[in-house]
N, C-alpha and C positions, 0 to 999 in steps of 0.2 A: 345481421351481416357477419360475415365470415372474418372482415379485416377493417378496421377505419383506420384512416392515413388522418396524421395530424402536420402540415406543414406551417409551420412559423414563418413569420415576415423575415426574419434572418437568414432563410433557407430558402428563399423567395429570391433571394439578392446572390445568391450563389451563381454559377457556373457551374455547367454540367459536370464537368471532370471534378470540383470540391465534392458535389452531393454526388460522385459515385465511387471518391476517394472515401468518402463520410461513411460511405453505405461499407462498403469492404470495411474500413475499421469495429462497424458494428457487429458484423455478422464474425468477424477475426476474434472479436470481444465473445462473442458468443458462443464458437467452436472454445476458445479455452475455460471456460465458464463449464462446459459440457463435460470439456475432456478433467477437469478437478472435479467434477460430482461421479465420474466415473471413477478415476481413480481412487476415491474416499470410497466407493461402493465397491471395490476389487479387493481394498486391502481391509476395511473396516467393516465391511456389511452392513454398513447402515445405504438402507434405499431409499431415503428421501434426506439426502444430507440438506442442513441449513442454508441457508444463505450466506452467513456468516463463518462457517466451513468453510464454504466452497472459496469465499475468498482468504479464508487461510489459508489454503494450499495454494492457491494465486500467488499469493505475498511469500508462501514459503519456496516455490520454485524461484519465484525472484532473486531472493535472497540466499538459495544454491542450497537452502533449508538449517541456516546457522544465521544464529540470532546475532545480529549484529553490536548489539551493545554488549551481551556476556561472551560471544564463541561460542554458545550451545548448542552441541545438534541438533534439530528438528525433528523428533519421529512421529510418523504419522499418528499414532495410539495416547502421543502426549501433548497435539495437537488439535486434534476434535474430540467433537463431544462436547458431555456438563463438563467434564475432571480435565478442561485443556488447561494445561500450564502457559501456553502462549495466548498474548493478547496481541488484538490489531490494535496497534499505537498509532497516535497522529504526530507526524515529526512536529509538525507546528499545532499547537496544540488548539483540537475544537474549539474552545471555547474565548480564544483570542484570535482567533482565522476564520472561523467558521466554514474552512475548508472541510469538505469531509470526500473528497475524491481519491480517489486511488494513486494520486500524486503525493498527497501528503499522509498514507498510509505504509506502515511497516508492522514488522511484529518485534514482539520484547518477551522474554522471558519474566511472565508473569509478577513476581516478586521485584524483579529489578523496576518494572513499569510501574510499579506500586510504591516502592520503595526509594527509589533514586529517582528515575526521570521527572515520574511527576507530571504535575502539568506546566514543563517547562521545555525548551527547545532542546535540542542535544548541545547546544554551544553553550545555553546558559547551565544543562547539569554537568556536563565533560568539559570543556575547555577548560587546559589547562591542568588537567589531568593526566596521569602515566598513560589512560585508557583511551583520549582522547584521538592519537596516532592511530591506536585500534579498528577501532570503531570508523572510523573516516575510510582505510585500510577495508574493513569490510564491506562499507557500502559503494567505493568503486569495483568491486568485485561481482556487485549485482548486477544479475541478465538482464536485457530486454531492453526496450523503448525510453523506459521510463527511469533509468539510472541518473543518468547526467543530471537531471530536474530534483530529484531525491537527493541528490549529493550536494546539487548548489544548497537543497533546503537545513541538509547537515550541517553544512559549513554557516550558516548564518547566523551574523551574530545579530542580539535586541536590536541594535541599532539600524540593523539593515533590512531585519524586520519589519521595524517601527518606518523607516524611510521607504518600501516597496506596498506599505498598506496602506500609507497617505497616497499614493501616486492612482491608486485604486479607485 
């Protein structure tokens, strides 16, 4: 077979106009997905950039290509490849969310994500901090769909964490 369609009981209970609001969102997901391994391959010559590239440069258009917790700028050449100095960061951190979707992804300048963040939220490593105003500052500055959701997850403190994963 050419194609197998897999349709879930949850997608069963839909409404034509959700599943072809759904479908547009995939294929929207897909054109930019296309258009970062293009541009990794215009500026970088690499032709089969990674997966994990291609959604660097995802997270770095986002982000307007300035790291949100230092002010760094993004440059394509310090950004893919083995030698990237940016990592995709999890605002809330994998390992206490298990979120690993593109909602709770951003990127950090390497050292700082190693060094300061951690595996901690931005409210519990910056709150309270000179840098704190910053950093908040930058990520209402980010593009796209997914800012507002990013921003609440910046501003979150443990407690509302801890209160929004029990409700879960």
């Amino acid at each position: 077979p050419e194609v197998i369609r897999i349709e879930l009981a949850r997608d069963m209970k839909q409404g034509q106009r959700e599943r072809e609001r759904r479908i547009k969102t995939i294929r929207q997901n897909e054109a930019r997905r296309a258009a970062a391994a293009q541009q990794i391959r215009e500026q970088t010559g690499v032709q089969n950039p990674s997966r994990d590239d291609i959604l660097k440069v995802q997270l770095a258009d986002e982000c307007n290509w300035i790291c949100a917790y230092t002010g760094r700028s993004i440059a394509m050449h310090a950004l893919v490849g083995q030698a990237s100095q940016f990592d995709i960061e999890h605002i809330i951190p994998f390992s206490r969310s298990l979120d690993d979707s593109f909602l709770n992804k951003t990127l950090c300048y390497h050292e700082e994500n190693r060094s300061r963040k951690g595996n901690r939220t931005p409210h519990e490593a910056y709150f309270g901090t000179e840098r704190w105003d910053t950093i908040i500052g930058a990520v209402s500055r980010f593009s796209g769909p997914c800012r507002d959701e990013k921003l609440r997850r910046f501003r979150m403190s443990p407690d509302e964490w801890e209160r929004e994963k029990d409700r879960k």
